[in-house]
PDB file of N, CA, C and O in Angstrom:
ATOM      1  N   UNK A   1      32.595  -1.319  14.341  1.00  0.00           N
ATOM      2  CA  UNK A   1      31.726  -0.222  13.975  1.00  0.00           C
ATOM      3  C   UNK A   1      30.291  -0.729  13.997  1.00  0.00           C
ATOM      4  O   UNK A   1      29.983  -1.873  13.665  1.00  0.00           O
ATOM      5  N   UNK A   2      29.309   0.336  14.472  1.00  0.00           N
ATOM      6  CA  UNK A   2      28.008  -0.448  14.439  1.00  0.00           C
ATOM      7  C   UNK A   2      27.126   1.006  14.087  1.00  0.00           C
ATOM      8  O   UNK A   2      27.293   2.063  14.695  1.00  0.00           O
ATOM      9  N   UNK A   3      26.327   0.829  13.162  1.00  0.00           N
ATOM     10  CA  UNK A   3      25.201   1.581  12.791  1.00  0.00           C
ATOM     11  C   UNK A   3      23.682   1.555  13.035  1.00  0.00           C
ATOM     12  O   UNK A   3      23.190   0.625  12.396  1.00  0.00           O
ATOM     13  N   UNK A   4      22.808   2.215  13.703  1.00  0.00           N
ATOM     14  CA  UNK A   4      21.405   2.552  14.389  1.00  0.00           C
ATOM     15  C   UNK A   4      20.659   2.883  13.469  1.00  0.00           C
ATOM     16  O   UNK A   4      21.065   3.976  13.076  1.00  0.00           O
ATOM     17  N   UNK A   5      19.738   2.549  12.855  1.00  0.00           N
ATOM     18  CA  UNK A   5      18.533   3.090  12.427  1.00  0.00           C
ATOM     19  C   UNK A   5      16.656   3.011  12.891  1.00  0.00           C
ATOM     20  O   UNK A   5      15.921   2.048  12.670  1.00  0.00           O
ATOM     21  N   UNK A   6      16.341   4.054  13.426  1.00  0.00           N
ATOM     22  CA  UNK A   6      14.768   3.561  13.214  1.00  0.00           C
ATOM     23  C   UNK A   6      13.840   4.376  12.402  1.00  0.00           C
ATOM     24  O   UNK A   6      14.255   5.524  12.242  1.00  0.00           O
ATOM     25  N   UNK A   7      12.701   4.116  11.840  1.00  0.00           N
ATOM     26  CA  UNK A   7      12.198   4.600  11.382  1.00  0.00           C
ATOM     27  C   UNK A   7      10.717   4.372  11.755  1.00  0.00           C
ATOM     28  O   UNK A   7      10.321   3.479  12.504  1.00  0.00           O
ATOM     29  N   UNK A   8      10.047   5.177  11.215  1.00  0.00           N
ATOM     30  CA  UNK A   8       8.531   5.419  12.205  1.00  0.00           C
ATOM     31  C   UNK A   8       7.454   5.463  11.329  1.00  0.00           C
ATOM     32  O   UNK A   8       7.548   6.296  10.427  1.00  0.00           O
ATOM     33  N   UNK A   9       6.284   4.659  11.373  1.00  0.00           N
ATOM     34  CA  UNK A   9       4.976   5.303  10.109  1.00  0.00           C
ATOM     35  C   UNK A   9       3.952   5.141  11.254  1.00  0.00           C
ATOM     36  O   UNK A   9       3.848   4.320  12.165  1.00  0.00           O
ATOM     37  N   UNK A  10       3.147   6.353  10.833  1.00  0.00           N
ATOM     38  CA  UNK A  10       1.668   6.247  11.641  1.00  0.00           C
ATOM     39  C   UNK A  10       0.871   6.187  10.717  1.00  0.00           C
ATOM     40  O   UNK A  10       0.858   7.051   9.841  1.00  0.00           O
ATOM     41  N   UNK A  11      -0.190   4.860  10.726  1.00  0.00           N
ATOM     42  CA  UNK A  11      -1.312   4.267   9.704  1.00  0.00           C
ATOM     43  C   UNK A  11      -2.618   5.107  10.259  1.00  0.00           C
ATOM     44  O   UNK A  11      -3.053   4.983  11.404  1.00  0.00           O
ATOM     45  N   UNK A  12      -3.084   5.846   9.415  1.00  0.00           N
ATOM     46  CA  UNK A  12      -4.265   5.934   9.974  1.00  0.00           C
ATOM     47  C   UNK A  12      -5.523   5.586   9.397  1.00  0.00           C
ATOM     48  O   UNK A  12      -5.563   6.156   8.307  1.00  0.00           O
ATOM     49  N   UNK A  13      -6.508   4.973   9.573  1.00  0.00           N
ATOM     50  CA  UNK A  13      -7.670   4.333   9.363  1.00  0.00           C
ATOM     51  C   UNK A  13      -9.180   5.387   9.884  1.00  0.00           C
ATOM     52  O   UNK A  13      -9.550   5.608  11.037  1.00  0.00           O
ATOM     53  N   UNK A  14      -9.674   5.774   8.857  1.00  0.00           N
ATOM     54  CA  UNK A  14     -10.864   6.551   9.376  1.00  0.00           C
ATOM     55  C   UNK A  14     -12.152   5.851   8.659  1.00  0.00           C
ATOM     56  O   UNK A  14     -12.129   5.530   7.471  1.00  0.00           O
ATOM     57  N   UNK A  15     -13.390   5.630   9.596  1.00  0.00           N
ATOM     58  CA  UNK A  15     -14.374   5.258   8.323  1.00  0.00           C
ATOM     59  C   UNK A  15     -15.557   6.253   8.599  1.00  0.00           C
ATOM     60  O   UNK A  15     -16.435   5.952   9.408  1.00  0.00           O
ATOM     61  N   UNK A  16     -15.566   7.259   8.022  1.00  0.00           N
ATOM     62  CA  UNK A  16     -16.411   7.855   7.463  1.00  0.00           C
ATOM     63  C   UNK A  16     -17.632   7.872   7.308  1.00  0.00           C
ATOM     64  O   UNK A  16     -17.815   9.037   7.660  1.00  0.00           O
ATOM     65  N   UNK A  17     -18.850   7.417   7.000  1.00  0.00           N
ATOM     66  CA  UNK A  17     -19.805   6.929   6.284  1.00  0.00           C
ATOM     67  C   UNK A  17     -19.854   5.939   6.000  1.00  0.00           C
ATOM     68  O   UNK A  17     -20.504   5.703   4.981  1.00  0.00           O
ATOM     69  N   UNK A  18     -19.180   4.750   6.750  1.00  0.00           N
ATOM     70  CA  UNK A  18     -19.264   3.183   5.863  1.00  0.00           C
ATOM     71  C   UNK A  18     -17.726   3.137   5.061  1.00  0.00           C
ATOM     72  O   UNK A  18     -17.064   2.102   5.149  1.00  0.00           O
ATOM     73  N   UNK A  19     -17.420   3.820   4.605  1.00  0.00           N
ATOM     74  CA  UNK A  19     -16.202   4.084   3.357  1.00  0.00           C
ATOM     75  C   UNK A  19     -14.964   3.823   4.486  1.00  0.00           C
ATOM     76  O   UNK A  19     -15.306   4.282   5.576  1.00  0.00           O
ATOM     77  N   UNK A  20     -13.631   3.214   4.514  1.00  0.00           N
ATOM     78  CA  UNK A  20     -12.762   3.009   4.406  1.00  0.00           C
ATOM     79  C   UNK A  20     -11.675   4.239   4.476  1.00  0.00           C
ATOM     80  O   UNK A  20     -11.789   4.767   3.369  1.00  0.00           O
ATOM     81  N   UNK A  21     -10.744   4.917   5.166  1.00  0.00           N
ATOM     82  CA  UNK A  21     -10.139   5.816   4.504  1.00  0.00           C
ATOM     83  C   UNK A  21      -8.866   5.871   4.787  1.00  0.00           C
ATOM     84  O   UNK A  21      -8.972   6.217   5.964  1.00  0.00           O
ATOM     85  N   UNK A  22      -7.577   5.780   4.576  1.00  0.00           N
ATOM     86  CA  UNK A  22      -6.422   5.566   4.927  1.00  0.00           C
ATOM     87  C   UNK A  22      -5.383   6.103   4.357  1.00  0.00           C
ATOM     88  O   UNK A  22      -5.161   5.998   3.151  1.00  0.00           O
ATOM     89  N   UNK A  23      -4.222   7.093   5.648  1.00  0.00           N
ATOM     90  CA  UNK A  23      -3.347   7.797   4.851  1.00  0.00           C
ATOM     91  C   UNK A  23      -1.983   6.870   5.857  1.00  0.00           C
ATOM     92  O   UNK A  23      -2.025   6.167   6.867  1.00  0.00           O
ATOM     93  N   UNK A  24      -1.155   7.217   5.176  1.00  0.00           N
ATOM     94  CA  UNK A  24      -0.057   6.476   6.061  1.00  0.00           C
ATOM     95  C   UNK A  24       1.227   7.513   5.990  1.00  0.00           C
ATOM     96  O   UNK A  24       1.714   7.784   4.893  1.00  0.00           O
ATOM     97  N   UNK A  25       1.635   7.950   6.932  1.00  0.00           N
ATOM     98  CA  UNK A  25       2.787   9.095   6.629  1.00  0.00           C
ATOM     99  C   UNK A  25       4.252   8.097   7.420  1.00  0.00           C
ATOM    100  O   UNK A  25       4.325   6.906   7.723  1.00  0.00           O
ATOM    101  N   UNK A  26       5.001   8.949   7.511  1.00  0.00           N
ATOM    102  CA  UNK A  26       6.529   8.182   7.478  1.00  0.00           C
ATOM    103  C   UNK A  26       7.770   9.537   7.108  1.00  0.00           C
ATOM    104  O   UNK A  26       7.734  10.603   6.493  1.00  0.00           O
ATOM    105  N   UNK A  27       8.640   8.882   7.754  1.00  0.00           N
ATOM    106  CA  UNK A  27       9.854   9.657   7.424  1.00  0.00           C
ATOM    107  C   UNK A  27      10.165   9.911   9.100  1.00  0.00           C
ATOM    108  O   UNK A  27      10.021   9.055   9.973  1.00  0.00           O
ATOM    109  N   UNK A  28      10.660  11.414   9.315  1.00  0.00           N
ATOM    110  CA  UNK A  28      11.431  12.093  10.647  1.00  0.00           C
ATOM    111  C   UNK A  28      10.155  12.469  11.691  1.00  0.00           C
ATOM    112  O   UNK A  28       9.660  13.572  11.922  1.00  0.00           O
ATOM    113  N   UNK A  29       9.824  11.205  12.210  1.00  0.00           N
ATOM    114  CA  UNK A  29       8.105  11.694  12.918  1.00  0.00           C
ATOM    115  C   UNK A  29       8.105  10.333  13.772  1.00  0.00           C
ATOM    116  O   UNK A  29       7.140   9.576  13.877  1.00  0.00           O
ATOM    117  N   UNK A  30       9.817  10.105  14.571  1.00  0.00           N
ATOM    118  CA  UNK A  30       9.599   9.768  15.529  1.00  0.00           C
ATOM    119  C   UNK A  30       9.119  10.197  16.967  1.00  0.00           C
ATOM    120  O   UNK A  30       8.632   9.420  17.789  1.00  0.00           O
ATOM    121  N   UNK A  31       9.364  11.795  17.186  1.00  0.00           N
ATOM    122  CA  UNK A  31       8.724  12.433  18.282  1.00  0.00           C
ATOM    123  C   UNK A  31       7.036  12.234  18.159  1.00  0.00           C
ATOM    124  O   UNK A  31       6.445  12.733  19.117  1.00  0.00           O
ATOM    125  N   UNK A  32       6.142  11.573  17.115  1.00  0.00           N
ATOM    126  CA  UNK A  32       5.132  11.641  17.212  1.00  0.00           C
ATOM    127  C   UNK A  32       4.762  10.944  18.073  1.00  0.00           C
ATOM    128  O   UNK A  32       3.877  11.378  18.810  1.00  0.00           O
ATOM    129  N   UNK A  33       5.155   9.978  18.234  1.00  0.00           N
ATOM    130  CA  UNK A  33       4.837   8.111  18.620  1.00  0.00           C
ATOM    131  C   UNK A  33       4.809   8.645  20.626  1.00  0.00           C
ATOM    132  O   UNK A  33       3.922   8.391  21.440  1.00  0.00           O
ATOM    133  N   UNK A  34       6.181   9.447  20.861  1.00  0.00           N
ATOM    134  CA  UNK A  34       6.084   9.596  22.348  1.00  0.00           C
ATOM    135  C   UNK A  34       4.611  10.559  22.783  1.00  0.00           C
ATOM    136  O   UNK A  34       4.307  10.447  23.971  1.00  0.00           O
ATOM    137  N   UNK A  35       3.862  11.308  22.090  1.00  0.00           N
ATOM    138  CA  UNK A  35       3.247  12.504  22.188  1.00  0.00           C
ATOM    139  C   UNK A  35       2.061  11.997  22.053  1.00  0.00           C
ATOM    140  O   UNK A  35       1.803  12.168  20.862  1.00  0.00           O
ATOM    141  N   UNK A  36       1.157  11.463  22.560  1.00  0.00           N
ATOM    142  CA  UNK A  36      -0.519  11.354  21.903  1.00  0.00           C
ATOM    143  C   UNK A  36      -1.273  12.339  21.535  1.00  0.00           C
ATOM    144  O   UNK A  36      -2.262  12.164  20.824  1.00  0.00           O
ATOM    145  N   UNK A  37      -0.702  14.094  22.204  1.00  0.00           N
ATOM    146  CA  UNK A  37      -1.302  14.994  22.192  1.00  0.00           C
ATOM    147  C   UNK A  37      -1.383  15.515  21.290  1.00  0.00           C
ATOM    148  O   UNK A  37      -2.377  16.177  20.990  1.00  0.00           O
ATOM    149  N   UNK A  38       0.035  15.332  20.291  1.00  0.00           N
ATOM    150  CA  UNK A  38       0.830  15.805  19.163  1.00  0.00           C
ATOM    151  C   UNK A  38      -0.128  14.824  17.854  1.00  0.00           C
ATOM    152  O   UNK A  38      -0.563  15.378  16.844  1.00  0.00           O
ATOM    153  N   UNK A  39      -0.306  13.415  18.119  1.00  0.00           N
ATOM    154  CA  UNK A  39      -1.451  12.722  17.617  1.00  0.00           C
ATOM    155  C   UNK A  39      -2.805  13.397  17.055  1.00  0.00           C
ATOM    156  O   UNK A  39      -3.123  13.435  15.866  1.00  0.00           O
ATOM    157  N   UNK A  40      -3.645  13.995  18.289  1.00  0.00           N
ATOM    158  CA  UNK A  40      -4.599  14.819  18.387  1.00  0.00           C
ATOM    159  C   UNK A  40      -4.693  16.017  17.785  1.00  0.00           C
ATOM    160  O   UNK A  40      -5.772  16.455  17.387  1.00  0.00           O
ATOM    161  N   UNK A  41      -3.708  16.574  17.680  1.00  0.00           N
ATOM    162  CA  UNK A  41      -3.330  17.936  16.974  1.00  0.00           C
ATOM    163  C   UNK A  41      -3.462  17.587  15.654  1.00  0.00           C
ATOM    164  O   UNK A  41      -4.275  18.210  14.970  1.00  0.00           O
ATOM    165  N   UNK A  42      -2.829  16.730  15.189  1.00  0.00           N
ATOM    166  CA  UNK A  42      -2.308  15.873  13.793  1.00  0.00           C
ATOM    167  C   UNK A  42      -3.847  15.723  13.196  1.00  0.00           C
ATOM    168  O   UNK A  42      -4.304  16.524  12.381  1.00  0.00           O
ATOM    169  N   UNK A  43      -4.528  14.670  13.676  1.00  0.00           N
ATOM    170  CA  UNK A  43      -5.783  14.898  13.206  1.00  0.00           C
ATOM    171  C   UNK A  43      -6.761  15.786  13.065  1.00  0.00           C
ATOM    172  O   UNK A  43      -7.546  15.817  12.117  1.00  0.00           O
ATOM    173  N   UNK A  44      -6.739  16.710  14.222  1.00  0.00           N
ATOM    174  CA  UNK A  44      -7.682  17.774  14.074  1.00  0.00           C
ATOM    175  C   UNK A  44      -7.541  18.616  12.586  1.00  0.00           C
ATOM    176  O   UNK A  44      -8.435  19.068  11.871  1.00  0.00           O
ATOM    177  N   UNK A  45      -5.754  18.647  12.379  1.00  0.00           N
ATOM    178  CA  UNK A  45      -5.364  19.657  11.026  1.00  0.00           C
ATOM    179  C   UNK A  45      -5.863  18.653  10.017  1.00  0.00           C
ATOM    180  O   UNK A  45      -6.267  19.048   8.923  1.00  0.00           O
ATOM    181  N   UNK A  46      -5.853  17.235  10.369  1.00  0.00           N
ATOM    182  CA  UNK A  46      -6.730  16.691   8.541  1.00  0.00           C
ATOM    183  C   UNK A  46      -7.741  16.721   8.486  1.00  0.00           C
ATOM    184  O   UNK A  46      -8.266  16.282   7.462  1.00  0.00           O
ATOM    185  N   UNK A  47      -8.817  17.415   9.878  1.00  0.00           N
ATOM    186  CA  UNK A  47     -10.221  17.128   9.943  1.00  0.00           C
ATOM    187  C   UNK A  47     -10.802  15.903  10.192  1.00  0.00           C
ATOM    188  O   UNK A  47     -11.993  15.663   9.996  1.00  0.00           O
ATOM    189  N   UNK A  48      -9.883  15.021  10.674  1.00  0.00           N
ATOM    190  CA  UNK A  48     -10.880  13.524  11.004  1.00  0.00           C
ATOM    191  C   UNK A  48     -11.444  13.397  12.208  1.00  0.00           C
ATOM    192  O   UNK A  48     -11.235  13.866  13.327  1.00  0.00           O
ATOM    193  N   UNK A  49     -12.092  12.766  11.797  1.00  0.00           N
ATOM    194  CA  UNK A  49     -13.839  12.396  12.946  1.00  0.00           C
ATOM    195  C   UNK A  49     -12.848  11.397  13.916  1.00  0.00           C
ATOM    196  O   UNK A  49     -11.820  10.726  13.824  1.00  0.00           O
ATOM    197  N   UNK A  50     -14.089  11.853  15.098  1.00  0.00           N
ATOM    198  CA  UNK A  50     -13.833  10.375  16.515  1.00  0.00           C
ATOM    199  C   UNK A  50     -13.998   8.905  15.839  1.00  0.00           C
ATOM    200  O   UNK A  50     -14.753   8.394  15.012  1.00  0.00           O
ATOM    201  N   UNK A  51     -12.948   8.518  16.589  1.00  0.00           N
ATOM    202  CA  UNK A  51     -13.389   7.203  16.329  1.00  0.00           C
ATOM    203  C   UNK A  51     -12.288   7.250  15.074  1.00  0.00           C
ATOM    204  O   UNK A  51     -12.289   6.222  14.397  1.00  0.00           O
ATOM    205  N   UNK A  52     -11.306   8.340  14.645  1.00  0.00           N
ATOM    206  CA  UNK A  52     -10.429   7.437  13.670  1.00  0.00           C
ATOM    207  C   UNK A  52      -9.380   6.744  14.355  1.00  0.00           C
ATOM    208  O   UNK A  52      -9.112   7.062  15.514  1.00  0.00           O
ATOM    209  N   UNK A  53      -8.719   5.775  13.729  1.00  0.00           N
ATOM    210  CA  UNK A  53      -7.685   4.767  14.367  1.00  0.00           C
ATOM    211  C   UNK A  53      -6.029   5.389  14.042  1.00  0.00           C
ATOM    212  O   UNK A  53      -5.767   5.888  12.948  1.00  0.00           O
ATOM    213  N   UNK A  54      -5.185   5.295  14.942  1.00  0.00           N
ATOM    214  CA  UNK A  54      -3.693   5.328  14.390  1.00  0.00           C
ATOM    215  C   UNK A  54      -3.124   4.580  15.205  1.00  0.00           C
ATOM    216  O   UNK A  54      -3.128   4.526  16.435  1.00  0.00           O
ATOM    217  N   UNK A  55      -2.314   3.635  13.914  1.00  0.00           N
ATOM    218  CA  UNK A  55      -1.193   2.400  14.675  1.00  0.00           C
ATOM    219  C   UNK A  55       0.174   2.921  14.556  1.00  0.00           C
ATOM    220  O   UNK A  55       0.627   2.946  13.411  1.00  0.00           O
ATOM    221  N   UNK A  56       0.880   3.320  15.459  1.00  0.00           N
ATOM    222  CA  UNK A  56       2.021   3.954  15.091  1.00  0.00           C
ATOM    223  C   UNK A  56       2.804   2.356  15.046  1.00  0.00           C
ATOM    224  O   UNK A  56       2.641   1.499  15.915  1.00  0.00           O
ATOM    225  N   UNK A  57       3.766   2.190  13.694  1.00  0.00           N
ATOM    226  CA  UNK A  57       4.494   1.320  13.591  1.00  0.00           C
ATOM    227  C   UNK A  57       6.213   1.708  13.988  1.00  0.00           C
ATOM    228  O   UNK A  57       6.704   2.750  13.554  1.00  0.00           O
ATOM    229  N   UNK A  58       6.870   0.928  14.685  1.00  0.00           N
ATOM    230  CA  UNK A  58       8.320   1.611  14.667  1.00  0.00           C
ATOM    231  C   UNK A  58       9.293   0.589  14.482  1.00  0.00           C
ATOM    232  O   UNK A  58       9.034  -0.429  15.123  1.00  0.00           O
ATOM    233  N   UNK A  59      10.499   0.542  13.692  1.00  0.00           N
ATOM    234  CA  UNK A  59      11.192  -0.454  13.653  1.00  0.00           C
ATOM    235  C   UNK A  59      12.611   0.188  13.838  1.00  0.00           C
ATOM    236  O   UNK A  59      13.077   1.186  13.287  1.00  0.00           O
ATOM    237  N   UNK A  60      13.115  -0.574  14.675  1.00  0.00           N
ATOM    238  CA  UNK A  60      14.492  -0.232  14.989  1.00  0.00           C
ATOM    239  C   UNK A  60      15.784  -1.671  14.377  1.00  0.00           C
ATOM    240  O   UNK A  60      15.598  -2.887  14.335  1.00  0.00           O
ATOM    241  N   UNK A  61      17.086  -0.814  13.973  1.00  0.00           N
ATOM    242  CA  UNK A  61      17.588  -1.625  12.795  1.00  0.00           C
ATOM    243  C   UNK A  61      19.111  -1.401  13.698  1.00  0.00           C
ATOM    244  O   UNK A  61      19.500  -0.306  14.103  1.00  0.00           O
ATOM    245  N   UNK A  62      19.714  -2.491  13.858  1.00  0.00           N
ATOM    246  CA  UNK A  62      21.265  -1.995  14.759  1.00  0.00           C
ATOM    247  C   UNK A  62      22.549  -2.958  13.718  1.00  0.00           C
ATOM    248  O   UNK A  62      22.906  -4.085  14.060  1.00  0.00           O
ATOM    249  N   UNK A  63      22.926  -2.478  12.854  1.00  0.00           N
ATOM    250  CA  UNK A  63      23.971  -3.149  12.031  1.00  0.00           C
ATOM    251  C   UNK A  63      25.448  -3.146  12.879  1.00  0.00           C
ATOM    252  O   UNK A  63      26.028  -2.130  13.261  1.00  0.00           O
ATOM    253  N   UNK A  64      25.844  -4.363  13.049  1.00  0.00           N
ATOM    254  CA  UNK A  64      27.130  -4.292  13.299  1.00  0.00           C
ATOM    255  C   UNK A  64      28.434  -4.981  12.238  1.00  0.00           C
ATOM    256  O   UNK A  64      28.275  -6.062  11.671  1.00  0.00           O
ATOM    257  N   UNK A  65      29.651  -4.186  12.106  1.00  0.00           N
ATOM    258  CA  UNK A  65      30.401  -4.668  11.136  1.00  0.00           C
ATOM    259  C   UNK A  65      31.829  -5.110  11.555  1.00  0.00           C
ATOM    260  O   UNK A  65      32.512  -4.412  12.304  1.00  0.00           O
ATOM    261  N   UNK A  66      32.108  -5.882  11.224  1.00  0.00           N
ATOM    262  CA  UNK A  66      33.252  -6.253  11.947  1.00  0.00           C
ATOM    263  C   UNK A  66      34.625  -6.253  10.653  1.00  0.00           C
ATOM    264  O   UNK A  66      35.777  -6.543  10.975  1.00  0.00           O
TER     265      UNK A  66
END
């Protein structure tokens, strides 16, 4: 028997005015990572400026049991 998991967070980094700003979301938002457009959309709805950063992180997990 063998069990699959991945899971997905997109970091995002905005600086503002000098200031620092960072939200990090996670959970069922692996279709984000294939989509840059879907990216773009994403930010426009939080209102962030050019020039913010997103590192999409993804880790994939494959358990096997014998």
């Amino acid at each position: 028997m063998s069990e699959k998991s991945t899971t997905t967070e997109l970091h995002i980094t905005s600086r503002d005015g000098g200031a620092a700003k960072a939200i990090t979301l996670s959970g069922d938002i692996a279709d984000l990572h294939d989509d840059p457009a879907k990216i773009h959309q994403l930010l426009d709805l939080l209102n962030l400026p050019k020039g913010t950063e997103v590192k999409v992180v993804t880790q994939a997990a494959h358990v096997i049991v014998r």
